[in-house]
Biotite code that builds the C-alpha atoms (Angstrom):
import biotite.structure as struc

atoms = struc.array([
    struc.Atom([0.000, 0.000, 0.000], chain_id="A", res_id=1, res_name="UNK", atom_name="CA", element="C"),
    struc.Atom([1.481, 3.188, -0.664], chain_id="A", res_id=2, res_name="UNK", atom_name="CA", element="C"),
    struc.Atom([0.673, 6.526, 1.240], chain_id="A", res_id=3, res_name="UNK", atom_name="CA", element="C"),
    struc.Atom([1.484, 10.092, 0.407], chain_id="A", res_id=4, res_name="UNK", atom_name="CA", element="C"),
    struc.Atom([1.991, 12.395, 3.191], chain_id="A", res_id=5, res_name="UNK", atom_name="CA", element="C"),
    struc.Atom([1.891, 15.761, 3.015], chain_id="A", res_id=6, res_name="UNK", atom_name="CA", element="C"),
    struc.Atom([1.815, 18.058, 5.548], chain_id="A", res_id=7, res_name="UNK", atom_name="CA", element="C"),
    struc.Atom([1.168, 15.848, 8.470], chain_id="A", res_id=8, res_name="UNK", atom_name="CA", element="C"),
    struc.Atom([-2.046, 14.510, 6.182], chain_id="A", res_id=9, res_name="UNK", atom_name="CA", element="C"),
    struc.Atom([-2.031, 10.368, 4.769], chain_id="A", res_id=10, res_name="UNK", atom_name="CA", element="C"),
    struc.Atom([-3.614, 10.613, 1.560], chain_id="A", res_id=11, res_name="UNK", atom_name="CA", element="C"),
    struc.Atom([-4.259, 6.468, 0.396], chain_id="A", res_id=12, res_name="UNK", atom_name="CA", element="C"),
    struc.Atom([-4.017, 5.800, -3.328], chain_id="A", res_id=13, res_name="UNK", atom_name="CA", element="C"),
    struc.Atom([-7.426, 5.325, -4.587], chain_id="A", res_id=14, res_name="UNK", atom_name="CA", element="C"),
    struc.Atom([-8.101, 1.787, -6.275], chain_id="A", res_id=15, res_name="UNK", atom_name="CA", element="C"),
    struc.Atom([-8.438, -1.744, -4.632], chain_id="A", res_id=16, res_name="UNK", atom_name="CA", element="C"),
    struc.Atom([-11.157, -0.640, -2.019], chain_id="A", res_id=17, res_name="UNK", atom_name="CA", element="C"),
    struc.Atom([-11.241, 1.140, 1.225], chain_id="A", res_id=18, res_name="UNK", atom_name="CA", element="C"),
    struc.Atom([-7.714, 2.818, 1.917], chain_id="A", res_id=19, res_name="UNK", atom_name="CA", element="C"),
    struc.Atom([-6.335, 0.829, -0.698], chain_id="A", res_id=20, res_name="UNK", atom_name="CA", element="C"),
    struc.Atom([-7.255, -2.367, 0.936], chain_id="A", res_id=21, res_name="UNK", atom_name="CA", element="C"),
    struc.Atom([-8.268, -5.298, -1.034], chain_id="A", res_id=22, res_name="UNK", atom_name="CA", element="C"),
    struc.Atom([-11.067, -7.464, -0.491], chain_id="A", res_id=23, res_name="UNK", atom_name="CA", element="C"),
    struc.Atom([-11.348, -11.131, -0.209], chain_id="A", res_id=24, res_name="UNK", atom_name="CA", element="C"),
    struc.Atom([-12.787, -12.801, -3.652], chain_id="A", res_id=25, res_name="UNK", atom_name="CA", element="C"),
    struc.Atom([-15.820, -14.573, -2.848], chain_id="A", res_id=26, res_name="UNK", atom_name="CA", element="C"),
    struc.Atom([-15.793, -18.172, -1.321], chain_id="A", res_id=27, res_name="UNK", atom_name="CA", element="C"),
    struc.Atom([-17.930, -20.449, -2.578], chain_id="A", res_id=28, res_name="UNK", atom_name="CA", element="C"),
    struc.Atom([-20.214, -22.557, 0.099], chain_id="A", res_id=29, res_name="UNK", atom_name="CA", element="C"),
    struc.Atom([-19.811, -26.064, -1.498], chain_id="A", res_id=30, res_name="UNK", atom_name="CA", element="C"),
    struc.Atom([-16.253, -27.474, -1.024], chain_id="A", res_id=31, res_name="UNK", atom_name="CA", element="C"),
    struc.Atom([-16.144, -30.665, -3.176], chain_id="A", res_id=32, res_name="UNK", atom_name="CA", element="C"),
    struc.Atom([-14.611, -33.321, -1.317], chain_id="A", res_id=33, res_name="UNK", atom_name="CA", element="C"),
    struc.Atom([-13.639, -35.809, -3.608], chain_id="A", res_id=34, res_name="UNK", atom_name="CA", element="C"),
    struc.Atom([-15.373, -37.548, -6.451], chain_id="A", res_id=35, res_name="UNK", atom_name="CA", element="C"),
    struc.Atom([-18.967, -38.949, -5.538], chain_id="A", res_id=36, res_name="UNK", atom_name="CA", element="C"),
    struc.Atom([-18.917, -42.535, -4.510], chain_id="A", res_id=37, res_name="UNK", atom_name="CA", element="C"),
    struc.Atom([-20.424, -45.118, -7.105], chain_id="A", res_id=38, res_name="UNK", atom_name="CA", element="C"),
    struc.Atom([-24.115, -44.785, -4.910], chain_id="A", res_id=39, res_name="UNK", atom_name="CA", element="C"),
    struc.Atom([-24.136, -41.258, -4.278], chain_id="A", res_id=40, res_name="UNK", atom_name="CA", element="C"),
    struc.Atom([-23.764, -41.488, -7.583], chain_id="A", res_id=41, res_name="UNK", atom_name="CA", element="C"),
    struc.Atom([-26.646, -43.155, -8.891], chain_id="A", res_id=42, res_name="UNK", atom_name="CA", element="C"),
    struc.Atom([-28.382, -41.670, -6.177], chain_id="A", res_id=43, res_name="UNK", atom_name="CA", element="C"),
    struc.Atom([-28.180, -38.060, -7.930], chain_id="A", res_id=44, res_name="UNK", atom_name="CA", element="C"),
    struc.Atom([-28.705, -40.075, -11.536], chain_id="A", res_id=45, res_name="UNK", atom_name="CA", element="C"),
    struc.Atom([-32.473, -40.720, -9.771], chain_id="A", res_id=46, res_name="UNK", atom_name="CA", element="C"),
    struc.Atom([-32.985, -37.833, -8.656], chain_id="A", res_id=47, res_name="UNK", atom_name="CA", element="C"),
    struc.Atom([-31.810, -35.687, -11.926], chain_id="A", res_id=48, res_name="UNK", atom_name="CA", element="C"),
    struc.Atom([-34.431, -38.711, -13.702], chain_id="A", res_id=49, res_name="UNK", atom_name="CA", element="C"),
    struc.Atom([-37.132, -37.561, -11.888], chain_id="A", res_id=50, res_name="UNK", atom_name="CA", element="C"),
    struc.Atom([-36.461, -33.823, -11.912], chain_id="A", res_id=51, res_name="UNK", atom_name="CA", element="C"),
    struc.Atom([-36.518, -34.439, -15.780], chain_id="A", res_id=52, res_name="UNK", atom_name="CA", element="C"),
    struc.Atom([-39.036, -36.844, -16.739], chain_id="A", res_id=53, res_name="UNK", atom_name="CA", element="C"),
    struc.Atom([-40.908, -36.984, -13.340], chain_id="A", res_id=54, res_name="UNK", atom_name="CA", element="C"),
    struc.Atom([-43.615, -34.859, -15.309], chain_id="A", res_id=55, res_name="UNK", atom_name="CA", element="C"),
    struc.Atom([-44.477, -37.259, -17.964], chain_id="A", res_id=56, res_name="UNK", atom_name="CA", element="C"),
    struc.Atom([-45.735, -39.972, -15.496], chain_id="A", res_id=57, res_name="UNK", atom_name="CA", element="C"),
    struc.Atom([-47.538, -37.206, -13.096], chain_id="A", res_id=58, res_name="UNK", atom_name="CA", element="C"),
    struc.Atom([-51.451, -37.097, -13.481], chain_id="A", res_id=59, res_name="UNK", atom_name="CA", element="C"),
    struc.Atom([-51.900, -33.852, -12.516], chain_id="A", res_id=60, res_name="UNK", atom_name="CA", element="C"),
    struc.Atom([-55.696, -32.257, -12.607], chain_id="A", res_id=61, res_name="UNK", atom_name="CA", element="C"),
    struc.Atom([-55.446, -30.180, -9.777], chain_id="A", res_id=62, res_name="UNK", atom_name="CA", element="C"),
    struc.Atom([-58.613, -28.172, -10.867], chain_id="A", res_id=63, res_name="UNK", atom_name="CA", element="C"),
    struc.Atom([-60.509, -32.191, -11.521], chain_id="A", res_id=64, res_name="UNK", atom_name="CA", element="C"),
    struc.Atom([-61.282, -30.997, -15.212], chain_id="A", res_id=65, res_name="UNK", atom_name="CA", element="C"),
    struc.Atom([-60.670, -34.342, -16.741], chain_id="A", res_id=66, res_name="UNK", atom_name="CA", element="C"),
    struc.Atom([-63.213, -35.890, -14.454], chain_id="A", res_id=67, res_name="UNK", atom_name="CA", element="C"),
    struc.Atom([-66.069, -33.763, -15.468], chain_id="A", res_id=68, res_name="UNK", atom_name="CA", element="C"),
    struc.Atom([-69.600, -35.770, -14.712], chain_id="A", res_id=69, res_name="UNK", atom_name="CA", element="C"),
    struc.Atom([-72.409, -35.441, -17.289], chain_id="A", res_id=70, res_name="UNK", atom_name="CA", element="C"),
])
């Protein structure tokens, strides 16, 4: 960091943050550990299967339209 004084006044060198101080890049919350074992694995596989095609199977008539007495 380098400060200018002049006359008994610090004057910081704009740039980098507060009184030239720069921050900390962002972390990011999930830490892999490792490579997934074989049934974690699968176990994401099934849920990614149902996240994508869990729709197709669903009967969902939430509103009972398709039931419709005459």
């Amino acid at each position: 960091m380098e400060v200018l004084v002049t006359a008994g006044i610090r004057f910081y060198r704009p740039g980098g943050g507060a009184f030239g101080h720069l921050a900390e890049p962002p972390r990011s919350v999930f830490e892999p550990q490792g490579s997934l074992s074989a049934e974690n694995s699968q176990r994401v596989q099934l849920i990614n299967a149902f996240r994508r095609y869990g729709y197709l199977e669903a009967q969902l008539d939430p509103l009972g339209l398709q039931n419709v007495e005459k």
